[in-house]
C-alpha positions as CSV (number, residue, x, y, z in Angstrom):
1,X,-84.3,128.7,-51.5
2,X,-84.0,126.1,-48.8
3,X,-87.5,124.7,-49.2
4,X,-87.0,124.7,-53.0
5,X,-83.7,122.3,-51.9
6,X,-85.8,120.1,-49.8
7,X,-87.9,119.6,-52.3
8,X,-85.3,118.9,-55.2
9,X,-84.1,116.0,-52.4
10,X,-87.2,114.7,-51.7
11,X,-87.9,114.1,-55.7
12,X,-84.3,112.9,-55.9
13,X,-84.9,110.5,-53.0
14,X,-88.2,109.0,-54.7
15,X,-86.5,108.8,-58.2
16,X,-83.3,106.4,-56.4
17,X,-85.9,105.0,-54.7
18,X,-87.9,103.6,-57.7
19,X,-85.3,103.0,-60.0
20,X,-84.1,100.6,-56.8
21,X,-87.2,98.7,-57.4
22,X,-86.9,98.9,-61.0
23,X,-83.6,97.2,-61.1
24,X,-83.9,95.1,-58.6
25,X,-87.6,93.6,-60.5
26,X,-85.1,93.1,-63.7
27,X,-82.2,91.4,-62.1
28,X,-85.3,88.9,-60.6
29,X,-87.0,88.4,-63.4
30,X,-83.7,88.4,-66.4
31,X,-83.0,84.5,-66.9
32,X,-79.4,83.6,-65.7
33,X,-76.6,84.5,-68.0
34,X,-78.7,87.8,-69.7
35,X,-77.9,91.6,-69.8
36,X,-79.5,94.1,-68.8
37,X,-78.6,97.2,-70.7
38,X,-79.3,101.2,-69.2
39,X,-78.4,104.1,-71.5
40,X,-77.2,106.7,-69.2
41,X,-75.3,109.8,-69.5
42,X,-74.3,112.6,-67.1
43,X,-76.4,115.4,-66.3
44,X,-74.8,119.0,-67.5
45,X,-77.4,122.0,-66.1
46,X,-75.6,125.2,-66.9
47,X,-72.4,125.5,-66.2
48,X,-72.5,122.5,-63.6
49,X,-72.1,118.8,-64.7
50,X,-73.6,115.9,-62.9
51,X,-72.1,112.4,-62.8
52,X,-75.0,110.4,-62.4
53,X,-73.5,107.3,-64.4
54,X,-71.8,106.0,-61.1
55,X,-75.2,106.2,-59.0
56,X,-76.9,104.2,-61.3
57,X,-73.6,101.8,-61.6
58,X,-73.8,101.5,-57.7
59,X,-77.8,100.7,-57.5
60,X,-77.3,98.2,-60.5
61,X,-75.3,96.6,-58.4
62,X,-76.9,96.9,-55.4
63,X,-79.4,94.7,-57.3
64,X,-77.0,92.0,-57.9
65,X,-76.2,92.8,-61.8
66,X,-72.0,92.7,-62.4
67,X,-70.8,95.7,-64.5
68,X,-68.9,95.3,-67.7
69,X,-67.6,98.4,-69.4
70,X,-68.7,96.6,-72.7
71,X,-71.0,93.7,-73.1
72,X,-69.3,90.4,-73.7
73,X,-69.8,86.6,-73.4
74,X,-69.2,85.5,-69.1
75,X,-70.0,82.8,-67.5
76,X,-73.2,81.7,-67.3
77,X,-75.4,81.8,-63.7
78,X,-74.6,85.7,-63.0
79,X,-76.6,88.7,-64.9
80,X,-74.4,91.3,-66.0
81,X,-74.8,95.4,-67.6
82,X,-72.7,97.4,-69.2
């Protein structure tokens, strides 16, 4: 059982990992002032429930986007998602 755990981690680990590099390649490359927008839900698996939305809101803005709960006109010279 533990070894199956590492290895769940260690998947875990590369998946933030790339998704990292994913968002941070779309916040260089998105022109100032456009969205990015990620369709993401939580995780249920069984009876437990995973709330992955706020990792992903944490990495997206580890890359620099803003978050809006809803996509809307801002100012220009900043990416946003939402």
């Amino acid at each position: 059982m533990i070894v199956e755990m590492e290895i769940l981690n260690l998947i875990k680990m590369n998946l933030v990992q790339n998704m990292l590099l994913v968002f941070d390649e779309c916040y260089r490359v998105l022109e100032s002032g456009r969205y990015i927008c990620v369709n993401i839900c939580d995780v249920i698996s069984g009876e437990r429930k995973y709330p992955i939305t706020a990792n992903y809101v944490s990495m997206l803005q580890r890359s620099g986007f803003d978050y809006l709960f809803v996509i809307r006109s801002g100012p220009q010279g900043k990416a946003h998602f939402g």
